[in-house]
ROMAR-725534 format. One record per residue: residue number from 1; x, y, z of N, C-alpha, C, CB in turn. Coordinates in Angstrom, 3 decimals. Each point is the difference from the previous one (the first is absolute). Glycine has a CB too. Layout:
REM ROMAR-725534
+-----+----------+----------+----------+----------+----------+----------+----------+----------+----------+----------+----------+----------+
| num |     n_px |     n_py |     n_pz |    ca_px |    ca_py |    ca_pz |     c_px |     c_py |     c_pz |    cb_px |    cb_py |    cb_pz |
+-----+----------+----------+----------+----------+----------+----------+----------+----------+----------+----------+----------+----------+
| NUM |        X |        Y |        Z |        X |        Y |        Z |        X |        Y |        Z |        X |        Y |        Z |
...
+-----+----------+----------+----------+----------+----------+----------+----------+----------+----------+----------+----------+----------+
END
This chain:
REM ROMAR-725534
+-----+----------+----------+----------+----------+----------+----------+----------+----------+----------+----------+----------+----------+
| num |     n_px |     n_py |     n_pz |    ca_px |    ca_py |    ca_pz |     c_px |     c_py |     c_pz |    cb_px |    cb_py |    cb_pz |
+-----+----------+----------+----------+----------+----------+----------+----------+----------+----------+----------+----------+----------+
|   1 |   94.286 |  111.198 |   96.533 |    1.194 |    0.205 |    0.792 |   -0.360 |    0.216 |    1.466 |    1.156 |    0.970 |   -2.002 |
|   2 |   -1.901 |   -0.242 |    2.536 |   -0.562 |    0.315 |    0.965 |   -0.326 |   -1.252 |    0.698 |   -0.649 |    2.061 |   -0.998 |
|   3 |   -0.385 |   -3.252 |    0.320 |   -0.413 |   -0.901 |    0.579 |    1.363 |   -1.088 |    0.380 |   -2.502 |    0.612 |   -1.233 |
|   4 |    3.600 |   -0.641 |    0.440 |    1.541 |   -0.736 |    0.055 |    0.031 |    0.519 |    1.603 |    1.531 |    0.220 |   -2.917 |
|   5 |   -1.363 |    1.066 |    2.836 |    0.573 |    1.098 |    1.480 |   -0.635 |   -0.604 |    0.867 |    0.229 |    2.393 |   -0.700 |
|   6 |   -1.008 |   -1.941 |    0.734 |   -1.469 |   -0.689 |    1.339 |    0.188 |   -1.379 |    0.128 |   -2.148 |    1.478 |   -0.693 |
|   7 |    2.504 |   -2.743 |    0.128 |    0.084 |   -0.972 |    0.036 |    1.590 |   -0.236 |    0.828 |   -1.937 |   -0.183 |   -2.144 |
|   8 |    3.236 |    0.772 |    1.849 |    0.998 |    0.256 |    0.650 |    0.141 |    0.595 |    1.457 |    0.358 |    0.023 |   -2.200 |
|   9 |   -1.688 |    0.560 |    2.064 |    0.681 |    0.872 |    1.442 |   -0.943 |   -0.832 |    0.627 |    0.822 |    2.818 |   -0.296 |
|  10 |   -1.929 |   -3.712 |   -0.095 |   -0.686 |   -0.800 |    1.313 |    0.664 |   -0.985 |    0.229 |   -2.060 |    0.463 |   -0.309 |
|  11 |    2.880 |   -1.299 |   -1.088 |    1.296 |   -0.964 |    0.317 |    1.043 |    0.514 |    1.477 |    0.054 |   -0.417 |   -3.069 |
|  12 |    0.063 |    1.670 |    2.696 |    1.130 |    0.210 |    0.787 |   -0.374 |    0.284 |    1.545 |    1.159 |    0.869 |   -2.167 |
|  13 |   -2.524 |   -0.152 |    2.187 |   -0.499 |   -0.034 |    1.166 |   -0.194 |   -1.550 |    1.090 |   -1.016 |    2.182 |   -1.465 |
|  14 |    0.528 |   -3.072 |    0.671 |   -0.033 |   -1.558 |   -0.042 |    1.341 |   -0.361 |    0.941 |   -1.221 |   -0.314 |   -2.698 |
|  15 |    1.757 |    0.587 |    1.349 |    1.674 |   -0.584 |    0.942 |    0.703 |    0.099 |    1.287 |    0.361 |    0.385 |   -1.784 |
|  16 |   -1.005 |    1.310 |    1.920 |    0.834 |    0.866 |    1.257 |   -1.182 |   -0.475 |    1.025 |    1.430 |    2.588 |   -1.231 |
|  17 |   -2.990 |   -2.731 |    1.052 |   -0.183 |   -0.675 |    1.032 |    0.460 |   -1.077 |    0.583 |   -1.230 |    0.937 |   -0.609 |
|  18 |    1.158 |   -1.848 |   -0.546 |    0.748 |   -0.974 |    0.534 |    1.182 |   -0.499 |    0.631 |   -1.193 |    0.122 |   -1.121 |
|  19 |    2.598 |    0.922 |    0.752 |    0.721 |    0.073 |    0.598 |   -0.123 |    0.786 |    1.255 |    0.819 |   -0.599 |   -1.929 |
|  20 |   -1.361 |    0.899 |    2.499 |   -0.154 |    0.946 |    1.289 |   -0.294 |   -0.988 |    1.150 |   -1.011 |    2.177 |   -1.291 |
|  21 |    0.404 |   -3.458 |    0.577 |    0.066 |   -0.839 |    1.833 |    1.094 |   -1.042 |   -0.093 |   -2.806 |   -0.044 |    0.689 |
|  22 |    3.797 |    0.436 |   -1.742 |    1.208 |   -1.185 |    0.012 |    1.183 |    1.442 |    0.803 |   -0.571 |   -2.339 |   -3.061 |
|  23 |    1.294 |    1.199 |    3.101 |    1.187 |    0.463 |    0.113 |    1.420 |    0.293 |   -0.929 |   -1.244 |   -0.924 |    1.678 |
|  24 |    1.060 |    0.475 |   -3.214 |    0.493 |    0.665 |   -0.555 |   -0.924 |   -0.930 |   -1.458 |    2.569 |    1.093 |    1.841 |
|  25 |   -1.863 |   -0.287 |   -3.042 |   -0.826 |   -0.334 |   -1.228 |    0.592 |   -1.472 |   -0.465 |   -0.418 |    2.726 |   -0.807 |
|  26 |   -0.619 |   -3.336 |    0.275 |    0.691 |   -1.463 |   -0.695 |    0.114 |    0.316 |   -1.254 |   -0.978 |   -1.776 |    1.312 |
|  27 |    1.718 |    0.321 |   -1.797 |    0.508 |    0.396 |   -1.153 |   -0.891 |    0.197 |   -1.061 |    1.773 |   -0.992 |    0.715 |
|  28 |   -3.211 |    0.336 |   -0.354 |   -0.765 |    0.231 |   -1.112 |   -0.943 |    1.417 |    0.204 |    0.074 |   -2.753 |   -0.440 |
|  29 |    0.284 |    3.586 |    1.292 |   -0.116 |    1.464 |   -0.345 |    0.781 |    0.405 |   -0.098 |   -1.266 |    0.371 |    0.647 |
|  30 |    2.324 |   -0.718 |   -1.081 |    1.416 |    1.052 |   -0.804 |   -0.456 |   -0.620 |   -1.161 |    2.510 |    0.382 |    1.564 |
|  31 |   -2.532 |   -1.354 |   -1.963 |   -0.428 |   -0.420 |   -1.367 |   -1.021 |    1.014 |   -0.617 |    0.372 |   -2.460 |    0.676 |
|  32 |   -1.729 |    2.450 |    0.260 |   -0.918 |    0.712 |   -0.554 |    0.505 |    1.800 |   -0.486 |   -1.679 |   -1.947 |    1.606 |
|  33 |    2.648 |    1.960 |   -0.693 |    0.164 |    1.486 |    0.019 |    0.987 |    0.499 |   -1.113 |   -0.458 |   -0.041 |    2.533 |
|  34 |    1.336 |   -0.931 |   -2.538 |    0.831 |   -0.198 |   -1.838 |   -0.866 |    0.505 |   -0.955 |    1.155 |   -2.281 |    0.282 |
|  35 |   -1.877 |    1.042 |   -0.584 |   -0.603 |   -0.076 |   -0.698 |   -0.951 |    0.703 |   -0.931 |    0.796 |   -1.187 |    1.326 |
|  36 |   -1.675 |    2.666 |    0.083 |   -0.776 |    0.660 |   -0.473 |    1.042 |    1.273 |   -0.222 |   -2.312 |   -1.199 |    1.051 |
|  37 |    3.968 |    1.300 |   -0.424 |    0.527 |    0.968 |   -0.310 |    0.482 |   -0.140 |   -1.554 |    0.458 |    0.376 |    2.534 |
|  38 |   -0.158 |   -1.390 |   -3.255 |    0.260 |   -0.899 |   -1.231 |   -0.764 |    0.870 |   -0.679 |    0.346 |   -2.503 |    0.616 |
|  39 |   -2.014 |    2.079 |   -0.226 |   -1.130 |    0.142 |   -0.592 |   -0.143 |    1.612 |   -0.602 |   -0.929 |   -2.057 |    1.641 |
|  40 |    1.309 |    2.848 |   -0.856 |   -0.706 |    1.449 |    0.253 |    1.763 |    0.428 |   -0.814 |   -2.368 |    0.239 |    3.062 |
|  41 |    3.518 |   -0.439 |   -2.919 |    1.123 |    0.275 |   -1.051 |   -0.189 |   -0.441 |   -1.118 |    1.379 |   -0.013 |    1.384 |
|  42 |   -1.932 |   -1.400 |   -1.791 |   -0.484 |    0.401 |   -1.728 |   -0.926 |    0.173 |   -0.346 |    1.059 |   -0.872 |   -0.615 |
|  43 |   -2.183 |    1.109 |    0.691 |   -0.794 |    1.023 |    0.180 |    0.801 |    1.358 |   -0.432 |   -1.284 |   -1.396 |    1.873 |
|  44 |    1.665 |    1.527 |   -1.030 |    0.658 |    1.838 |   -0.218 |    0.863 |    0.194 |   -1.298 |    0.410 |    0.358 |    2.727 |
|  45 |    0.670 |   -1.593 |   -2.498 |    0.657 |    0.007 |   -1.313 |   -0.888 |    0.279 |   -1.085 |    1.534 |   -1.520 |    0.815 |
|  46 |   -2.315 |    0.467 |   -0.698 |   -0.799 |   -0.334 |   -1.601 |   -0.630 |    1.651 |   -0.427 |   -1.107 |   -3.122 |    0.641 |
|  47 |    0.447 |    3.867 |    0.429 |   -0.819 |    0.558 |   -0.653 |    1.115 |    0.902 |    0.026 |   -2.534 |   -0.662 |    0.381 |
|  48 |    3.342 |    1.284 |    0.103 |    1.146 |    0.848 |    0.016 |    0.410 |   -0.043 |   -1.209 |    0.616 |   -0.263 |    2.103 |
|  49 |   -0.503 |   -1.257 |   -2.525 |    1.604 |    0.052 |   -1.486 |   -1.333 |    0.108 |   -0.905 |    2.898 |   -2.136 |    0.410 |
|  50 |   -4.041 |    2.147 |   -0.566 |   -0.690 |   -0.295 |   -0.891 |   -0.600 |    1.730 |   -0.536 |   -0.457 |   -2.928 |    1.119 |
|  51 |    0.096 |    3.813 |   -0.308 |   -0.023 |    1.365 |    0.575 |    1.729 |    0.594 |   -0.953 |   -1.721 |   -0.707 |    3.178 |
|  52 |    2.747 |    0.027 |   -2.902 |    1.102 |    1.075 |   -0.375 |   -0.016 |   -0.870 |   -1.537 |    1.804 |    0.961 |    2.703 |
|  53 |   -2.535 |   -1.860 |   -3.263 |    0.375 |   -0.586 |   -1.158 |   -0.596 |    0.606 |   -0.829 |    0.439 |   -1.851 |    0.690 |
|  54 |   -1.852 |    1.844 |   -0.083 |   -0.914 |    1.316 |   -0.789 |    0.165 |    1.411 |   -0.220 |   -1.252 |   -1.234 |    0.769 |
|  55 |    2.270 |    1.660 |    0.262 |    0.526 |    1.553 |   -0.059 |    1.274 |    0.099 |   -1.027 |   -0.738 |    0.457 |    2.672 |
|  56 |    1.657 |   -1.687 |   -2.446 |    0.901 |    0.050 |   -1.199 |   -0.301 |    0.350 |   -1.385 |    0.771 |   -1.448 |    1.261 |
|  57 |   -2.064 |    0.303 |   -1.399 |   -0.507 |   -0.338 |   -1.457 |   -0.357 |    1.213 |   -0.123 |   -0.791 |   -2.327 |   -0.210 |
|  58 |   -0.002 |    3.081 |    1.215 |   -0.997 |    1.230 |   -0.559 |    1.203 |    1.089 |   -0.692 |   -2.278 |   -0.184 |    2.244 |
|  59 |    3.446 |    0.318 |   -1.408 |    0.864 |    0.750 |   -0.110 |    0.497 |   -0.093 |   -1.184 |    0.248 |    0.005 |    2.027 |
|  60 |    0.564 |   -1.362 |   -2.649 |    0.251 |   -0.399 |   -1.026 |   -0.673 |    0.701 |   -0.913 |    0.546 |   -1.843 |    0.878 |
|  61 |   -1.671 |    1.769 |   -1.455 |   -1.048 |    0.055 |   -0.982 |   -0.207 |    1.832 |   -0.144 |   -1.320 |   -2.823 |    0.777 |
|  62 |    1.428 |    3.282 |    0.344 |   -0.004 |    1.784 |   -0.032 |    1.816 |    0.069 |   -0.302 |   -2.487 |    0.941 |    2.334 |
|  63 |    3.572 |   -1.228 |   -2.230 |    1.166 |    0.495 |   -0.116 |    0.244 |   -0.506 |   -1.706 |    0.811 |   -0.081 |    2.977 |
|  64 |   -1.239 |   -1.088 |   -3.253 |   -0.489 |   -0.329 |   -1.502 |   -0.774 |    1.168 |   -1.232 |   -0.345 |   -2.313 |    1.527 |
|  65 |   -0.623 |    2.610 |   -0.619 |   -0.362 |    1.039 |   -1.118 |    0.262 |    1.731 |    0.132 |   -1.817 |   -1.932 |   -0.314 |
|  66 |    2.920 |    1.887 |    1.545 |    0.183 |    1.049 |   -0.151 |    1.090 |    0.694 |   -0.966 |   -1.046 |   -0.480 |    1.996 |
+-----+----------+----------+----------+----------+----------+----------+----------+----------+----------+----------+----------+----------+
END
């Protein structure tokens, strides 16, 4: 996960240099910037719903034998 991070934030560093000697962003850095926001929301979802699926189940299984 860490190495994902580090790989994002030099993307993003990338970009903002590059935008700094234009005068405004093109479309294919809004694209890029979609894209990794896309990226990093499922991501979150996934491990999020996957985290409360396992807490359900766990829950389930203790309210079962209680």
């Amino acid at each position: 996960m860490n190495a994902l991070l580090t790989s994002l934030v030099a993307l993003w560093n990338d970009i903002t240099d590059r935008a700094k000697g234009e005068k405004g962003a093109t479309a294919t850095e809004y694209a890029l910037l979609v894209g990794l926001i896309a990226l990093v929301i499922i991501g979150g979802v996934t491990l999020f719903g996957n985290n409360l699926q396992t807490f359900f189940s766990n829950l389930g299984v203790k309210v079962g034998n209680w």
